[in-house]
C-alpha positions as CSV (number, residue, x, y, z in Angstrom):
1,X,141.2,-110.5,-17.7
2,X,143.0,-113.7,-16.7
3,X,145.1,-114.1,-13.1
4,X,143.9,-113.5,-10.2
5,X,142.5,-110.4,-8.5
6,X,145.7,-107.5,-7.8
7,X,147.4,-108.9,-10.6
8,X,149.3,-106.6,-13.2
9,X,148.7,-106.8,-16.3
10,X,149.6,-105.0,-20.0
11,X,148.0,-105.4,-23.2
12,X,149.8,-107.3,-25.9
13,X,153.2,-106.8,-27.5
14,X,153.6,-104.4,-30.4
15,X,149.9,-103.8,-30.0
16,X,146.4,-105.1,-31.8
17,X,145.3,-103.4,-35.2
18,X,142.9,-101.0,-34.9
19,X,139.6,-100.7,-37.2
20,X,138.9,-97.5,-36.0
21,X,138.5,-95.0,-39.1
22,X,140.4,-92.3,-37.3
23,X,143.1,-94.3,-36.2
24,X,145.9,-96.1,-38.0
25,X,148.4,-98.9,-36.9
26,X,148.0,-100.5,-33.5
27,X,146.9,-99.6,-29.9
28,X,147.7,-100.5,-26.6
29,X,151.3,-100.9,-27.2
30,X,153.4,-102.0,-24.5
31,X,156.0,-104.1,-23.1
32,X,155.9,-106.1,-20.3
33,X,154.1,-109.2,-19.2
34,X,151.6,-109.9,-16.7
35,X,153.3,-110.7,-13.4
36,X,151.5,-113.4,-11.2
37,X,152.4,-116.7,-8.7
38,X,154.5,-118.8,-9.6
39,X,153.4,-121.8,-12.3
40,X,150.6,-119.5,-13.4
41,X,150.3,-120.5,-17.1
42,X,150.0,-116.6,-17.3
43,X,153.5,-116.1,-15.9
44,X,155.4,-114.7,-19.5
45,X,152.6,-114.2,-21.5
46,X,150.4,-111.1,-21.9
47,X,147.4,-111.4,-20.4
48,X,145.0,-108.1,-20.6
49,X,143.9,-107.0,-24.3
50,X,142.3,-103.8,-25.6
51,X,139.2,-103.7,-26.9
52,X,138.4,-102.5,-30.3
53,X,135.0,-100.8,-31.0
54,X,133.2,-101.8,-34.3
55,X,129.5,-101.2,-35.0
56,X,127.3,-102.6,-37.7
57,X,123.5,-101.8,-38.0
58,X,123.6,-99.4,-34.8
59,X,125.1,-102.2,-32.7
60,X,128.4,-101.7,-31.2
61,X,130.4,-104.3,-30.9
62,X,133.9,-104.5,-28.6
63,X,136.3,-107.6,-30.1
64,X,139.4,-108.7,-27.7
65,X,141.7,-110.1,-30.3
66,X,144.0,-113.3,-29.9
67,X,143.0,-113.7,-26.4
68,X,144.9,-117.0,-24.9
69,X,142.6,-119.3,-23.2
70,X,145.1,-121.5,-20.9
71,X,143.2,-124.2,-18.9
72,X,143.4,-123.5,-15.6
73,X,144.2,-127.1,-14.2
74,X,142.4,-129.0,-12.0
75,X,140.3,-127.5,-8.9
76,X,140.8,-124.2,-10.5
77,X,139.0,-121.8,-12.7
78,X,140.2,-119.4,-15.5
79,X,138.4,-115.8,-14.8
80,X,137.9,-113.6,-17.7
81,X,136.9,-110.0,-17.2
82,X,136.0,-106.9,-19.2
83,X,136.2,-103.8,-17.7
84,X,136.1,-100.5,-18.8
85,X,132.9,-100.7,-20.8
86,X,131.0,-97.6,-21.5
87,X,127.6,-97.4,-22.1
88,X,125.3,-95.0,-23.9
89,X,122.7,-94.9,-21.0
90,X,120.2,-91.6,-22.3
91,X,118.0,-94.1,-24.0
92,X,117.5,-96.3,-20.9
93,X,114.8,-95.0,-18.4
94,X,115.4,-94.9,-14.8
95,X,115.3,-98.1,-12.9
96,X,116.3,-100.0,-16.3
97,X,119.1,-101.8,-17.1
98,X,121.8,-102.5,-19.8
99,X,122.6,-105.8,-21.2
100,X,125.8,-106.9,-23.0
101,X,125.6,-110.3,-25.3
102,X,129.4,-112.2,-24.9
103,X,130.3,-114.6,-27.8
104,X,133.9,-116.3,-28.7
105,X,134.9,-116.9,-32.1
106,X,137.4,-120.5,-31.7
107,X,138.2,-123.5,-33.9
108,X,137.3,-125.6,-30.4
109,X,133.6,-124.6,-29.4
110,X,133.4,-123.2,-26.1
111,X,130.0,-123.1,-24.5
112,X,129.3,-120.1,-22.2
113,X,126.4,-120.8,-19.2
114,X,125.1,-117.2,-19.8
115,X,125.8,-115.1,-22.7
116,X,123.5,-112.4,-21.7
117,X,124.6,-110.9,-18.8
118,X,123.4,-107.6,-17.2
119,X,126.6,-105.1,-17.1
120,X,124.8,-101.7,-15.5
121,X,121.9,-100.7,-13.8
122,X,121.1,-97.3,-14.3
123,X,119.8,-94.8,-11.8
124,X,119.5,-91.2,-11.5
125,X,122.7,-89.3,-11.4
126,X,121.4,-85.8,-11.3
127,X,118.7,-84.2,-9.5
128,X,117.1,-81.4,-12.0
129,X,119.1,-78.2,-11.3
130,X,117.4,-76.3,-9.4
131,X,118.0,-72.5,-9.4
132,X,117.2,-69.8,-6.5
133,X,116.8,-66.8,-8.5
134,X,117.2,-63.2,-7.0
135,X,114.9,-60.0,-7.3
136,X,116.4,-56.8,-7.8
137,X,115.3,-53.4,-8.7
138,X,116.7,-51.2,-11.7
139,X,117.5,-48.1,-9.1
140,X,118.8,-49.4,-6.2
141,X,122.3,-51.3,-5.7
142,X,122.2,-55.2,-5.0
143,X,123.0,-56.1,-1.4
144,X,126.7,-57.0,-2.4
145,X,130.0,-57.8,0.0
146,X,132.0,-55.5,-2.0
147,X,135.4,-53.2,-2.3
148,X,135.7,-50.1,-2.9
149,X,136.3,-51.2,-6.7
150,X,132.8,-53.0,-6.8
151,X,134.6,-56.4,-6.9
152,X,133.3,-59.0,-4.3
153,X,135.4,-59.8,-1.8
154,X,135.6,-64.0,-0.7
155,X,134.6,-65.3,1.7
156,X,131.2,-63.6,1.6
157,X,129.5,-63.7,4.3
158,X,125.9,-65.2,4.0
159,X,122.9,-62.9,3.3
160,X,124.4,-61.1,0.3
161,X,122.0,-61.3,-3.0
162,X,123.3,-63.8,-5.0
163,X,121.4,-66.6,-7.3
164,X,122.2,-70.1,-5.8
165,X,122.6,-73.5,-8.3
166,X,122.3,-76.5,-6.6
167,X,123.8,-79.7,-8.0
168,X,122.7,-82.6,-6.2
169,X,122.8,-86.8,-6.8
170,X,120.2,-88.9,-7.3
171,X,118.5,-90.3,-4.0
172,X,120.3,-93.9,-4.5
173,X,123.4,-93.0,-6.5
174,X,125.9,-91.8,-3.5
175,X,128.8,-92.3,-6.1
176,X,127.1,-90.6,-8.9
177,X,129.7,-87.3,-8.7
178,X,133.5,-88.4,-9.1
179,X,137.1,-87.1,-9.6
180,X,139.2,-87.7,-12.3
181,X,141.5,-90.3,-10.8
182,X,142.6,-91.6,-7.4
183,X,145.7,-89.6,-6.5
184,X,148.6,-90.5,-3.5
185,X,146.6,-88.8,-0.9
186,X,143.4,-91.2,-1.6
187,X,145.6,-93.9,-0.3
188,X,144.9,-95.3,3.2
189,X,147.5,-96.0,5.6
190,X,147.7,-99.9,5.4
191,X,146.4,-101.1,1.6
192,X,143.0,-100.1,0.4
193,X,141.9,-96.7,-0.1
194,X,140.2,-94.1,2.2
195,X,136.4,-93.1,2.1
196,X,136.6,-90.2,0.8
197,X,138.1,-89.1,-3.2
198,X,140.4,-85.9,-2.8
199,X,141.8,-84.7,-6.1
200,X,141.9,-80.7,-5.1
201,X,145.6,-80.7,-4.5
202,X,147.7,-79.6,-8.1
203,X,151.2,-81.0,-6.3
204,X,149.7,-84.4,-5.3
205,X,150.7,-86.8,-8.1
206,X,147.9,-89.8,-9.3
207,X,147.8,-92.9,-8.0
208,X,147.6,-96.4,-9.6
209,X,144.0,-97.7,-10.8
210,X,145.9,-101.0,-11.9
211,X,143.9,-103.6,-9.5
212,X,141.0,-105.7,-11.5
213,X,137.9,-108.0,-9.4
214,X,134.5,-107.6,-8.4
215,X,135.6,-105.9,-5.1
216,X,137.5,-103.6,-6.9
217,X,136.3,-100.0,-7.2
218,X,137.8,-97.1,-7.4
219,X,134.5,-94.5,-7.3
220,X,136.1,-92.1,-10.0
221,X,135.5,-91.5,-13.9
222,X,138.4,-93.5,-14.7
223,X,138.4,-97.3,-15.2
224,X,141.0,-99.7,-14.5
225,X,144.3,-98.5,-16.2
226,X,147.2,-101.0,-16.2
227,X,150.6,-99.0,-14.9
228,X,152.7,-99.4,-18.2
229,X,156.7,-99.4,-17.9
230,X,158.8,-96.4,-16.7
231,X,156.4,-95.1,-14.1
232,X,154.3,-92.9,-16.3
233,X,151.5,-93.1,-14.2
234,X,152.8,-92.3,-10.9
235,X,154.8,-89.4,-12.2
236,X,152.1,-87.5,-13.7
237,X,151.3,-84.5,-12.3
238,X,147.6,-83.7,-10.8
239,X,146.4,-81.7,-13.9
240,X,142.1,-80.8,-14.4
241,X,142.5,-82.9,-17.8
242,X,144.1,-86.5,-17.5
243,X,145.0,-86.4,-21.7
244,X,147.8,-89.0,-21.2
245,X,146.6,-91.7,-23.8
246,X,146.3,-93.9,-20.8
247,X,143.6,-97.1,-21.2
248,X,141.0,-96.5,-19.3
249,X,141.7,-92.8,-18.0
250,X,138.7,-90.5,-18.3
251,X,139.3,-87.1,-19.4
252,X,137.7,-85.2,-16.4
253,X,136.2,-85.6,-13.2
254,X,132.4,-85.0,-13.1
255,X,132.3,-81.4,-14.5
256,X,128.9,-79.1,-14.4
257,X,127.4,-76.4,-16.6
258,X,126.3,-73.1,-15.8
259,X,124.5,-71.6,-19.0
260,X,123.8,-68.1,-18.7
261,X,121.2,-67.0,-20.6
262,X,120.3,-63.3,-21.6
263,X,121.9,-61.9,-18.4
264,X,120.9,-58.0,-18.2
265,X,123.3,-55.1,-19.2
266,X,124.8,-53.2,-16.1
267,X,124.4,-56.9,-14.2
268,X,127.2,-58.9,-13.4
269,X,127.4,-62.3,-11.8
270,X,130.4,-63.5,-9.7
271,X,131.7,-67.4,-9.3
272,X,134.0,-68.7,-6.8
273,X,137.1,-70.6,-7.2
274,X,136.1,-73.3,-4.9
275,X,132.7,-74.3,-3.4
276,X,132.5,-77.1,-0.5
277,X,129.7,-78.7,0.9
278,X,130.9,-81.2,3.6
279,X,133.0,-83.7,2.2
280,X,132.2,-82.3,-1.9
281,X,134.4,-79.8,-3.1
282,X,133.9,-78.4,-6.6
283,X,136.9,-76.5,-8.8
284,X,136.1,-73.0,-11.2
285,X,137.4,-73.4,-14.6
286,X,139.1,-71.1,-16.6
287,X,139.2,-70.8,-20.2
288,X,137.1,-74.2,-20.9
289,X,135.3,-75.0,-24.0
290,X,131.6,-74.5,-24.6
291,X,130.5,-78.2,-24.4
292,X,132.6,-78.2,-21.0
293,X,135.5,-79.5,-21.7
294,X,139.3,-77.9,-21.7
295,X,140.5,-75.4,-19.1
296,X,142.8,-75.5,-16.5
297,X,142.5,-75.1,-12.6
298,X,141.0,-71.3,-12.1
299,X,143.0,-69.1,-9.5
300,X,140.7,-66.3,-9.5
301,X,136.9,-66.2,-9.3
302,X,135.3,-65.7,-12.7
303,X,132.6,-62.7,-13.6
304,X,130.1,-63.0,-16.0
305,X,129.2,-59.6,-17.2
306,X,125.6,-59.0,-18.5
307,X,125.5,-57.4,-21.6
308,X,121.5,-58.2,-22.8
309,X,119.2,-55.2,-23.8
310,X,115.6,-55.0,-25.3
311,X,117.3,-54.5,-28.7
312,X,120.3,-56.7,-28.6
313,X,118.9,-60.5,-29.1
314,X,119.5,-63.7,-26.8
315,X,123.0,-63.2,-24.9
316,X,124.7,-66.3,-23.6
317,X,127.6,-66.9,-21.3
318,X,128.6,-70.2,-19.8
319,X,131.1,-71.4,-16.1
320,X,132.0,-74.8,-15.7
321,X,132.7,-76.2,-12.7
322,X,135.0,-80.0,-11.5
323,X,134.5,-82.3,-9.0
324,X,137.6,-82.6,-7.1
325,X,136.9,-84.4,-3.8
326,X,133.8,-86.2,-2.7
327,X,132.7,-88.9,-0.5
328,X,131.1,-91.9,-3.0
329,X,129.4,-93.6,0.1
330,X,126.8,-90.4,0.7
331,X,124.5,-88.8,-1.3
332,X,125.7,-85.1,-2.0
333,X,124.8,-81.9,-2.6
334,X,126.3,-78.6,-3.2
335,X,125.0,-75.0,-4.7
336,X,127.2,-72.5,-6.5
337,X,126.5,-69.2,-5.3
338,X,126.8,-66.3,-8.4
339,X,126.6,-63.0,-6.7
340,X,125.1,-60.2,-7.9
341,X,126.5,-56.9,-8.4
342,X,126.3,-54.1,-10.8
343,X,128.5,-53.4,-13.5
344,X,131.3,-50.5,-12.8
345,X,128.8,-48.4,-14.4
346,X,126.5,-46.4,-12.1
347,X,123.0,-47.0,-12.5
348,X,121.7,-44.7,-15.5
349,X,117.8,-44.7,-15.9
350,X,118.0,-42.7,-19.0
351,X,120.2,-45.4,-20.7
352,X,118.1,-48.0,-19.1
353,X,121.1,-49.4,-17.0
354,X,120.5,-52.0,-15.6
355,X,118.5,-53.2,-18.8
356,X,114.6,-53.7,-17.6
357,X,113.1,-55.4,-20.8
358,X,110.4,-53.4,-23.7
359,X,109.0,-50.3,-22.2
360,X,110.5,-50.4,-18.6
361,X,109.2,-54.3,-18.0
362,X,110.6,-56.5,-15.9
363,X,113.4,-58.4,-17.6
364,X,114.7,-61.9,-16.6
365,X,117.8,-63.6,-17.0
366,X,118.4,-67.8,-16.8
367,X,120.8,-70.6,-15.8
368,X,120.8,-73.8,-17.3
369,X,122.2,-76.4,-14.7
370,X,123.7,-79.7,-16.4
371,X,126.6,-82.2,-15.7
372,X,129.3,-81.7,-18.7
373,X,130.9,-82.2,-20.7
374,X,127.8,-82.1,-23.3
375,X,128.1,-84.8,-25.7
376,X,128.2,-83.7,-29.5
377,X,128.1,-87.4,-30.7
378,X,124.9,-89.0,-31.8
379,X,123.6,-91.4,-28.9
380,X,123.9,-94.9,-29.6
381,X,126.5,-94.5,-31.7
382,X,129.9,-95.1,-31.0
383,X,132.7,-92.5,-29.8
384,X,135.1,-92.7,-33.0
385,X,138.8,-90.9,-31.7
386,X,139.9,-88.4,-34.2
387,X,143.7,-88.3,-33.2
388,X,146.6,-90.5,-32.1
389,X,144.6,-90.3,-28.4
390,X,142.1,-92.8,-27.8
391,X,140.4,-90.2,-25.2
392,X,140.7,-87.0,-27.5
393,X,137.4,-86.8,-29.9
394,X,135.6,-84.1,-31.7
395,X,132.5,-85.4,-30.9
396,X,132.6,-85.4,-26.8
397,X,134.9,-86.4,-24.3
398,X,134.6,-89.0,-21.0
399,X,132.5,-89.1,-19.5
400,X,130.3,-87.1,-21.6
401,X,126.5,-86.4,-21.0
402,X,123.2,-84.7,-22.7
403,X,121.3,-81.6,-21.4
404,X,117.8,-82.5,-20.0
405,X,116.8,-79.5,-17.9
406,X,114.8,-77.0,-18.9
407,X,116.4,-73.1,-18.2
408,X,115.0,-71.7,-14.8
409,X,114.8,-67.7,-13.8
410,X,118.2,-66.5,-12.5
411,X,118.4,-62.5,-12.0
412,X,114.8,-60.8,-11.6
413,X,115.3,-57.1,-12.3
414,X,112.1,-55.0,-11.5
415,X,111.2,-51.5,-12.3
416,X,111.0,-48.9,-9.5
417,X,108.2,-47.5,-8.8
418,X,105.5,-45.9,-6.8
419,X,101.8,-45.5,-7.7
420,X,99.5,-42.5,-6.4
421,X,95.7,-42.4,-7.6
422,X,94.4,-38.8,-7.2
423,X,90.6,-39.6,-6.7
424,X,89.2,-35.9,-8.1
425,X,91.5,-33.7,-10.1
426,X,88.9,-30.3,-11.5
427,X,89.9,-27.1,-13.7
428,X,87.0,-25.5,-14.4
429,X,83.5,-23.9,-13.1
430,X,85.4,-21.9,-10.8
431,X,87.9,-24.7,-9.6
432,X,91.2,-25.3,-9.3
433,X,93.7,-28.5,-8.4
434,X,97.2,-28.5,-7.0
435,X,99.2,-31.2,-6.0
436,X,102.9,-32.4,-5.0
437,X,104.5,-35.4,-5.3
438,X,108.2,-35.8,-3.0
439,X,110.5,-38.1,-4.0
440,X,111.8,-39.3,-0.2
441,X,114.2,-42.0,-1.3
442,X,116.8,-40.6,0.8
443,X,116.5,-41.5,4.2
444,X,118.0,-40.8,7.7
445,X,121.1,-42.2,8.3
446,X,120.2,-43.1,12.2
447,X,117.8,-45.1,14.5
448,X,116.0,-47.7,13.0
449,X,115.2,-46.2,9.1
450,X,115.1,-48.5,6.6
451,X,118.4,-47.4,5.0
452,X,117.4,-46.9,1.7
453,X,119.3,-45.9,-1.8
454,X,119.1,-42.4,-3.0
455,X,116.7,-42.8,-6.1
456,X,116.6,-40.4,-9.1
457,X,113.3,-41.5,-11.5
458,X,110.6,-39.8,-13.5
459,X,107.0,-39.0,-12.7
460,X,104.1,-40.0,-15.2
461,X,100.9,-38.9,-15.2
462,X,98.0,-40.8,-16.5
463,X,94.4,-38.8,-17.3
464,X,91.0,-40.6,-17.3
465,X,88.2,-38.6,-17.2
466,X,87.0,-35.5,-19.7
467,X,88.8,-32.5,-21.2
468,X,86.4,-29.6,-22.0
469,X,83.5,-31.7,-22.7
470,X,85.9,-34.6,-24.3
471,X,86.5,-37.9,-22.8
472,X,90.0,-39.1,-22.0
473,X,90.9,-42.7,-21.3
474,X,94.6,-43.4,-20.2
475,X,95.9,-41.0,-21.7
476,X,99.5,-40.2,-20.2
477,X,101.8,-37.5,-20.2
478,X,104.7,-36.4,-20.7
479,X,104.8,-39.3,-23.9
480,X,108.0,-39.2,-25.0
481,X,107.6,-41.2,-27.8
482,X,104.9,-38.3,-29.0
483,X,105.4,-36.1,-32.4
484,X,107.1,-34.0,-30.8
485,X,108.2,-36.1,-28.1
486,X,107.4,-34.3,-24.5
487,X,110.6,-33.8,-22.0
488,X,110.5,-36.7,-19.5
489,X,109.9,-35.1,-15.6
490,X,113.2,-36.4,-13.5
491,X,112.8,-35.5,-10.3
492,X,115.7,-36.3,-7.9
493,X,116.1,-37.9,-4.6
494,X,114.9,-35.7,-1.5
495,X,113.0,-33.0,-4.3
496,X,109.4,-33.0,-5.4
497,X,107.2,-32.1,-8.7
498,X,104.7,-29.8,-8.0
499,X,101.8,-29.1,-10.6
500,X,98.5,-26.5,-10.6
501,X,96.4,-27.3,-13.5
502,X,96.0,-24.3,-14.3
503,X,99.4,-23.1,-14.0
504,X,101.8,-26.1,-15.0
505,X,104.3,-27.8,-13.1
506,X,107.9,-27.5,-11.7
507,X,110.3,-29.8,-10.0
508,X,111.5,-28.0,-7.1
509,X,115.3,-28.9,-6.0
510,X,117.9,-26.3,-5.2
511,X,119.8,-26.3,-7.3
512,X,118.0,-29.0,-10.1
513,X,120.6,-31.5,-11.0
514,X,121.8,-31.0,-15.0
515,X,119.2,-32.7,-16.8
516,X,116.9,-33.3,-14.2
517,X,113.7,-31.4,-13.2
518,X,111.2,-30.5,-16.2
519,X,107.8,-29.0,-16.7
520,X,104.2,-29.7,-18.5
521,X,102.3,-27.7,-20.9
522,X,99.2,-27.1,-19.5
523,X,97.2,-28.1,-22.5
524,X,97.3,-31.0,-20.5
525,X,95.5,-29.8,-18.0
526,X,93.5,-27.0,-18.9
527,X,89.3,-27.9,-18.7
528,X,90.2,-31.7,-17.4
529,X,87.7,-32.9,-15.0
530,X,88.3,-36.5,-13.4
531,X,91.4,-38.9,-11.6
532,X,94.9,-38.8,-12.0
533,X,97.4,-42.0,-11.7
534,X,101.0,-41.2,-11.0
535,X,103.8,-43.7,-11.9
536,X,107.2,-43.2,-10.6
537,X,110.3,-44.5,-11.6
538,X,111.7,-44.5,-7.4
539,X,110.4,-46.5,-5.0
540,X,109.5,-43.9,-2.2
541,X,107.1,-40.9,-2.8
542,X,104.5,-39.1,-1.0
543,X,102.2,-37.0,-1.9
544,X,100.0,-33.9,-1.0
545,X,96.5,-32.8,-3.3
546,X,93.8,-29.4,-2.4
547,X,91.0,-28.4,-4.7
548,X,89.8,-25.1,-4.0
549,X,87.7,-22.4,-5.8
C-alpha cells in the first residue's frame, strides 16, 4: 500500500468489480482519500485497493485492480504492501514455509528484483489436546462442590472430580491464541499498544487496526482494517462476532472445541463461563453452531447432560469456548475444567443409571480438543462469500481450522464391586456349608473412617466344581436372563445375604427395602461339591463361611 507507515488509507471510489460468483457489483466502497505529508503524489488520490480472489487450476490468485504507480521522486522510494493475505497452511508441514509469486500486468514493463517472496512461516499453533479423564463408580456420587439442587456452585474449590482439557501453544508460537480485535483498553498510555490483548470487557468499544509497515502488529485474528468515514469502527460495540463487513476484520477470536462424545446417561458435565490462566482468559459460548462459530457471550455456566446407554448409539454434545485476552509475547496454556456430577436422578442400579456399558462393563465417554471454527471448505481452495458480507460464508469462517486430534477418554465410569472366593463349598456325605456375605458400605460417621456412600447392589454367585456327580464350570446364579429368568439378590447397605446349601438363602434387613432382598432355589445348591466366587454390585463386603457335619 503506498505512503508511508501510519498513513490512512481507503480503497477506491465507488468500489472495484467483484469476480466472486456469490457476489455481484463492487466491494470496498468508500469515500475518502488517503491522507499523508504534504506534496505526497498520494495526497487526493486513493491509495489502498481490495483484493479480489480468483483461482484457476487450484491456484488462487489475489488481483489489486487499477493500482497507481506515482514515482516517488528522487532519493525516495515508492513502498507497496499487501496485507491481509490468508493462507491455507494444513498442507504445509511444520517448520515449512509459504511462498507467494507477485507479477504486474502494465503497458510500461516494470521489473521486480524478487518475485518470489516468502509471506509465512508456519509453526505449530496447537499442542494436541490433551484430556485428564476422571474414574468414577456407578454407585457412589462424584466428589462434587454442589447445592442442595445438585448444581455446582463457582468458584470450585480445587480437588473436586472434574475432567481437565488443556489448550496449549506451540513451543515457539507465543502469539498463536488471539482476540478478535484490539479494543480502547489495549491502548497504551502514550501511542503504541500494551503487552497484553484484553477483549473480555462487552462495554469497551474496538479500537482502530488502521496502521500498515513491517513493525506493525496488532497480535489478533484481524488484519489491518482501514477506519472508513463516520466512525463505524470506533463505535462498534465489543460483541463475540465482529460481522461488520469490515476489510480485514476476522469473525472471531481464537475459538476452541470441546466435542463430547457418548457421554453416559445419569452423567452430567459442567463448563465455566470464564477460565484464566495468568494473562489468558478464555469466554463460554452460548448457543454457537456446530462447526464453532455463532453464539454470543455466555452468562451462565453451560451443562452437558449425558444421555448415552448400551442400546442408544453414539451420543454427541459439543462447548466452544473464545479467546478474549492473552499476552502474544508468552507461550500459554490453559485447561477447561468440566465437572462431574450426576444427573438430578438418583443413582438407580436396576435402570443402570449411571449407564455402565454391555453387561455391567465399564463404559467410557470422550472429548475431542480442537481450535474452531472447523473449516467446511475444501483446503486449497478458496473461501467464496455467499452473501453481501465478504466475512460471512457457508463454507467456514476466519480464521477457520481442520480437526487433527484423535478423541481421548473423558468420564471413566466403573462397576462396583467386591469379589469373595469361597475355597470349599460341600452338601453332601454328611456335610453341610453356610455362609454370609454383609454389605458394610455404610460407615461411621466419626474418627478417621473412610466416609463412604451408602451402597445398594446385588450378589452373584458363580459354581465351579460338581453337582451330584456332574461337573459345573462357571456356572452363575441367580441368571436373570434364564428361561424363566431368576430374581436378582439386592441386598442393601448395612444388611447381609445369608445362604445354607441345603436350606437356601435370605437377605436379612429389618425391615427389607421394597424390592430389595430375594432368595435362591436350592436346586442350586443341593449335592454341589467345590468353590464359590461372589460378585457384588457394592464396593464394601465381608464375609463369614463354616462347613460342618
Amino acid at each position: 500500500m503506498g505512503g508511508p507507515v501510519g498513513q490512512w488509507g481507503c480503497v477506491a471510489t465507488g468500489g472495484q468489480v467483484t469476480n466472486n460468483p456469490f457476489l455481484s457489483g463492487t466491494v470496498g466502497k468508500c469515500d475518502i482519500a488517503g491522507v499523508v505529508a504534504p506534496a505526497e503524489t498520494y495526497q487526493n488520490q486513493y491509495n489502498a485497493f481490495q483484493g479480489v480472489v480468483t483461482s484457476s487450476s487450484n491456484i488462487q490468485y489475489i488481483s489489486f485492480l487499477g493500482v497507481p504507480i506515482d514515482p516517488p521522486g528522487s532519493n525516495y522510494e515508492r513502498i507497496i504492501r499487501i496485507t491481509n493475505v490468508r493462507a491455507d497452511a494444513t498442507h504445509v508441514p511444520v517448520g515449512g514455509v509459504i511462498q507467494a509469486s507477485v507479477s504486474v500486468s502494465f503497458i510500461n514493463s516494470i521489473t521486480l528484483s524478487g518475485p518470489y517472496t516468502t509471506v509465512a512461516f508456519v509453526f505449530q499453533g496447537f499442542v494436541p489436546g490433551k484430556v485428564a479423564s476422571q474414574n468414577e463408580v456407578q454407585c457412589a456420587y462424584p466428589y462434587a462442590y454442589v447445592d442442595s439442587k445438585g448444581n455446582v456452585v463457582f468458584p470450585v474449590p480445587s480437588g473436586y472430580d472434574q475432567v481437565g482439557v488443556t489448550f496449549a501453544e506451540g513451543p515457539v508460537f507465543g502469539s498463536s491464541f488471539k482476540t478478535g480485535y484490539i479494543d480502547t483498553a489495549d491502548a497504551a498510555t502514550i501511542g503504541g499498544l500494551k503487552a497484553l490483548r484484553n477483549d473480555s470487557s462487552t462495554l469497551t468499544a474496538w479500537g482502530d487496526q488502521d496502521l500498515i509497515g513491517s513493525a506493525v502488529n496488532y497480535y489478533t485474528e484481524s488484519g489491518f482494517s482501514p477506519a472508513l468515514s463516520g466512525g463505524a469502527l470506533t463505535a462498534q460495540t465489543n460483541t463475540p462476532a465482529l460481522w461488520d463487513d469490515k476489510i480485514g476484520d476476522a469473525d472471531y477470536g481464537t475459538r476452541f472445541k470441546i466435542l463430547i462424545n457418548n457421554l453416559q446417561n445419569g452423567i452430567n458435565l459442567t463448563f465455566p463461563t470464564t477460565v484464566t490462566s495468568g494473562n489468558l482468559m478464555l469466554q463460554l459460548i452460548s448457543k454457537p453452531n456446530s462447526d464453532g462459530t455463532a453464539g454470543s457471550w455466555a452468562s451462565n455456566p453451560y451443562v452437558s447432560a449425558g444421555s448415552w446407554t448400551p442400546s442408544s448409539g453414539n451420543t454427541s454434545d459439543f462447548v466452544v469456548y473464545e479467546v478474549v485476552a492473552d499476552d502474544p509475547n508468552l507461550v500459554e496454556s490453559i485447561t477447561v475444567p468440566a465437572y462431574v456430577t450426576y444427573s438430578s436422578s438418583a443413582i438407580n442400579l436396576t435402570q443402570n443409571i449411571p449407564a455402565l456399558g454391555a453387561n455391567s462393563t465399564t463404559s467410557t465417554s470422550t472429548i475431542t480438543a480442537s481450535f474452531a471454527p472447523i473449516a467446511a471448505d475444501t483446503p486449497g481452495l478458496p473461501l467464496l462469500a455467499n452473501d453481501s458480507k465478504p466475512n460471512s460464508t457457508t463454507l467456514g469462517s476466519l480464521p477457520r481450522f481442520i480437526v487433527t486430534n484423535a478423541p481421548l477418554p473423558a468420564v471413566v465410569l466403573n462397576p462396583c464391586s467386591c469379589n469373595l472366593l469361597f475355597p470349599w463349598i460341600v452338601n453332601g456325605s454328611g456335610f453341610d456349608t453356610g455362609l454370609v456375605i454383609v454389605n458394610t458400605s455404610i460407615s461411621p460417621t466419626t474418627g478417621s473412617w473412610l466416609k463412604g456412600t451408602a451402597q445398594s447392589g446385588t450378589v452373584t454367585l458363580w459354581f465351579t466344581g460338581t453337582r451330584a456327580g456332574q461337573s459345573v464350570q462357571n456356572e452363575y446364579h441367580p441368571n436373570t436372563t434364564a428361561t424363566p429368568a431368576e430374581n436378582p439378590i439386592w441386598v442393601p447397605a448395612g444388611c447381609s445375604f445369608s445362604m445354607v446349601m441345603s436350606v437356601g438363602s435370605s437377605v436379612n434387613c429389618q425391615p427389607v427395602p421394597s424390592g430389595e432382598g430375594g432368595t435362591n432355589s436350592t436346586t442350586w445348591t443341593t449335592g454341589f461339591v467345590g468353590y464359590i466366587i461372589a460378585t457384588t454390585t457394592f464396593q464394601y463386603c465381608h464375609v463369614l463361611r463354616m462347613s460342618a457335619p
